[in-house]
N, C-alpha and C positions, 0 to 999 in steps of 0.2 A: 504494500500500500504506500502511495508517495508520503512524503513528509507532511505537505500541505492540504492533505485530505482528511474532511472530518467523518470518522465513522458515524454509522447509520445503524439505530441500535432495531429498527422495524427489518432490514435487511437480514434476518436469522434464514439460514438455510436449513430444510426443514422435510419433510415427507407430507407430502399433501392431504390435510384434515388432521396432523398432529398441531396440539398449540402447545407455545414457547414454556417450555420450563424456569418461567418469572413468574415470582408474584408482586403482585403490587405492595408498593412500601408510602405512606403520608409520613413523613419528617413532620409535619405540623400535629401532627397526633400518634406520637410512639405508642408501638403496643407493649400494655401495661401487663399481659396474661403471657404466663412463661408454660411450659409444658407439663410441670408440674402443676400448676393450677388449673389446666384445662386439663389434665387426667381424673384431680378431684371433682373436679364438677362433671365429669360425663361419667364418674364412678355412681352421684347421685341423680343425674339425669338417667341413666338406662335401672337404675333402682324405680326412679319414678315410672318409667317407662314400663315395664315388669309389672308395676299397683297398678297401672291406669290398662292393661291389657287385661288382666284380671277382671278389675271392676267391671268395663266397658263388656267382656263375657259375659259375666254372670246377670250384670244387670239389666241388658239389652236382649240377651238370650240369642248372639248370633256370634257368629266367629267374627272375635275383634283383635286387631295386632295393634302396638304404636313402638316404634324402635324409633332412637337416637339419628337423627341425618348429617346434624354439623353444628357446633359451636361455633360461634362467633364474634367479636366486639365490635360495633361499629356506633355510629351515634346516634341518637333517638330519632331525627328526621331521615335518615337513611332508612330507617327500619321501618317509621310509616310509611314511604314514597315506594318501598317495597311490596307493598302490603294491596290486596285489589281493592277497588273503589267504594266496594257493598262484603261487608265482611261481617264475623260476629267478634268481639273483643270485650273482655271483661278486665276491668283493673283488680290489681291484687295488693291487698295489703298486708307485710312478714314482718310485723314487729317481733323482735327489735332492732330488725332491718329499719333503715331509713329508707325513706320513698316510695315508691310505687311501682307496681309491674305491670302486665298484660301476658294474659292466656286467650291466644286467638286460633280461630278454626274456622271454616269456609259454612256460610249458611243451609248449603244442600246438606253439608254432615252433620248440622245442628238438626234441620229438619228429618232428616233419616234415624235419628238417636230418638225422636220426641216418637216419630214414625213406628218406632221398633218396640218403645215402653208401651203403645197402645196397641201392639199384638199387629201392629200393620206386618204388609210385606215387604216393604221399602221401597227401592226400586227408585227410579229418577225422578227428582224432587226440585220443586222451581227456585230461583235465585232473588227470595225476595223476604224480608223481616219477619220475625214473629207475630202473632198476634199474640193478646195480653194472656189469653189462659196457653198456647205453644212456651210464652215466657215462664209462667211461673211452674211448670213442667220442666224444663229445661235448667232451670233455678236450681234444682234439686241434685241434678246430676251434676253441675257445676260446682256445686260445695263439696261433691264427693273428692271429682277428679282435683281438687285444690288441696284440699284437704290432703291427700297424698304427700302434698310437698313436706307436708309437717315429719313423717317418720323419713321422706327420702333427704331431705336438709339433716339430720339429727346428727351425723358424724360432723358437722362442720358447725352448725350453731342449729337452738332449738325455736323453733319461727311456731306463729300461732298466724296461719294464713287466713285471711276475711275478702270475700266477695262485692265490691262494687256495683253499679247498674251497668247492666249490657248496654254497647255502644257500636254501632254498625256503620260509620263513617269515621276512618282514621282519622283525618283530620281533627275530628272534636273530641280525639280521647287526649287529655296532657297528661301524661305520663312523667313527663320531662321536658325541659328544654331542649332547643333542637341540637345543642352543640355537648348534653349529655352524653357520656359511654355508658354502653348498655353492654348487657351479656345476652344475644340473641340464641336460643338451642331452636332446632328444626325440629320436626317430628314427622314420617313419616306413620298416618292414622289413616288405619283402615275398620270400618263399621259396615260389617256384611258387606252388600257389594258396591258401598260406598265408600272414594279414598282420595283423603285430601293429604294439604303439609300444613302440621299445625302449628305454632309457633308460642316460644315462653320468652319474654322478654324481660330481664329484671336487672333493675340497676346497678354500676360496677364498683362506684364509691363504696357503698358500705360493705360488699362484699369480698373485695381486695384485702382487705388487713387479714379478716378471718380466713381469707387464700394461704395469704406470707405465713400466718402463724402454722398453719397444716405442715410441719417439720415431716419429710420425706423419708421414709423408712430406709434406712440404708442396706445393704444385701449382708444376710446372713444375723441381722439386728430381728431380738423378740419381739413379739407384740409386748405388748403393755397391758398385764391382768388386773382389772379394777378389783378393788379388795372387797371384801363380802360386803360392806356397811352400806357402798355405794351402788352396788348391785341391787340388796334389798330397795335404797330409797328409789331407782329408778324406777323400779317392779312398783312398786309402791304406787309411785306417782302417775303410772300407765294404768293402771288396775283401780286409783280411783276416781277415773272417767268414765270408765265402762258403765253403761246404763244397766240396770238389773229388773228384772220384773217379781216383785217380793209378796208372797199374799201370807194372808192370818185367817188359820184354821181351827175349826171347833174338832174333836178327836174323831176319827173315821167312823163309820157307823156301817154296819155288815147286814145288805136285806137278801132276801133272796130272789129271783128270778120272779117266780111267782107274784111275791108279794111290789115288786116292782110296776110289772104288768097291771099291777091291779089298780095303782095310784091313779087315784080322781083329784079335780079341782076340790077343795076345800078339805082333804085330808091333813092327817096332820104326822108328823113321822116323829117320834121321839127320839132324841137323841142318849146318846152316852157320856155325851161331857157334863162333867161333877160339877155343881156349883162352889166356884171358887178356884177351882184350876185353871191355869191360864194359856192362854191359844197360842196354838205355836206359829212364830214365821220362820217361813221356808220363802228357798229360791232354788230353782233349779231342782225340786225335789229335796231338799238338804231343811234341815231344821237350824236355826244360825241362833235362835233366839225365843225369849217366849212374852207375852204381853197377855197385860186384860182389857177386855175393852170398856170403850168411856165415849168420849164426846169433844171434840176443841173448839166451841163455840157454837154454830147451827151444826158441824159437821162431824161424823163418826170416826173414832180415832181408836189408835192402841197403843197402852201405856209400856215401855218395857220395863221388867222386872228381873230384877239379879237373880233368884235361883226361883224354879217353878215347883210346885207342889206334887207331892206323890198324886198321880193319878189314880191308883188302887188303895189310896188312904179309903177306911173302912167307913169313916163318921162323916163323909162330904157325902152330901147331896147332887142327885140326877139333876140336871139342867131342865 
């Protein structure tokens, strides 16, 4: 090449319909995510990925995938102006994350998901908003698949995800400013023989520190065994969310067949329970506890008590 000749960096010699192995670099906005920080994030993104195939199964009752397509950072208006013109977008709120995020998905797969909960057959589905009761349908399944985020975030920080109003023109959801960095994941979502790319956008400030702190295991280094105390409290603290379905029982009563059959309006069945012994609560078939009953104000209540009564005590009374 002569001296006074300036290379031409479009001039790459090439195999026709191969493209250039460049990627694009902004000096003006270095990227902030090393490989080690996008390993931990797509370790909880295909966690989520995993909950939201599940769910989307069972709930919808069709064959549903959603796998990992690409992480990426770019900035908030890049990420709208990506995005198609009629879309479904929900903001998301991870305290104690700072800011705001977005879980977005194409309207035909909102409408096929709402299509599938009411036993439809799915099938091609028009490109146009909800109405009010499709919303508060869809409402439902949205808190699910958000809710995910809560157990797939836990190795990195513990988030208490909350749902926003759906919004169907990017433009009007602010998420962020336009010159925000975001953490955009792809998803490749399929719902029976509906399949879109879904998209999780959440913002990179607050989640950058708790990146850097994530110390990278080095090869041939142990895990790190949490010790019994803090095993029990997380047990603890997962276990008392869980909702329970608890009733209070007067003692079984044994009829027969016959005398079963026979029961009329206005019969009366006497029972076995002693006056004075106290009904037991159960859950799950399980006795955890025992109470008498009373009243808390108009409404009927049971009291509990520290240790309950001999049921075969000889000197109590039939109920």
């Amino acid at each position: 090449m002569p001296a006074n000749a300036s290379p031409d960096l479009r001039d790459v010699s090439r195999a026709p319909g191969v493209e250039p192995d460049v990627a694009l670099y902004d000096f003006r906005r270095p990227t902030k995510l090393s490989r080690e920080h996008i390993r931990t994030l797509q370790i909880a993104f295909e966690t989520f990925s995993r909950r939201m195939t599940t769910l989307l199964t069972s709930g919808l009752r069709q064959v549903c995938s959603m796998t990992v397509a690409d992480i990426a950072q770019v900035s908030y208006e890049e990420y709208v102006t990506s995005l198609d013109a009629t879309t479904l977008m929900v903001p998301i709120a991870m305290p104690p994350l700072q800011g705001t995020g977005v879980w977005q998905f194409s309207l035909p797969m909102a409408l096929a998901s709402i299509d599938y909960m009411l036993g439809g057959p799915g099938g091609t589905q028009p490109d146009r908003t909800l109405t009010e009761i499709e919303t508060t349908l869809l409402m439902g399944l949205l808190e699910q698949m958000v809710g995910s985020l809560r157990y797939s975030f836990e190795p990195i920080v513990a988030v208490t995800p909350s749902l926003g109003a759906i919004e169907y023109n990017p433009q009007f959801l602010q998420a962020g400013s336009a010159t925000d960095a975001m953490i955009v994941t792809s998803f490749d979502m399929v719902v029976g023989s509906e399949t879109c790319q879904a998209t999780l956008c959440l913002p990179l400030a607050p989640l950058l520190p708790l990146l850097v702190a994530q110390r990278p295991r080095r090869p041939g280094e142990e895990d790190d065994v949490p010790d019994a105390t803090s095993v029990r409290q997380r047990v603890k603290e997962r276990l008392g969310d869980v909702p329970m379905s608890v009733s209070v029982e007067f003692a079984p009563l044994s009829l027969s067949p016959a005398r079963i059959l026979s029961l009329a309006e206005g019969d009366i069945v006497r029972l076995d329970h002693r006056v004075g012994v106290p009904l037991s609560l159960q859950a799950a078939g399980t006795v955890f506890a025992h109470a008498i009953a009373g009243k808390s104000g108009s409404k009927l209540a049971a009291l509990v008590v520290d240790s309950p009564l001999d049921p075969h005590h000889p000197h109590q009374e039939n109920a």
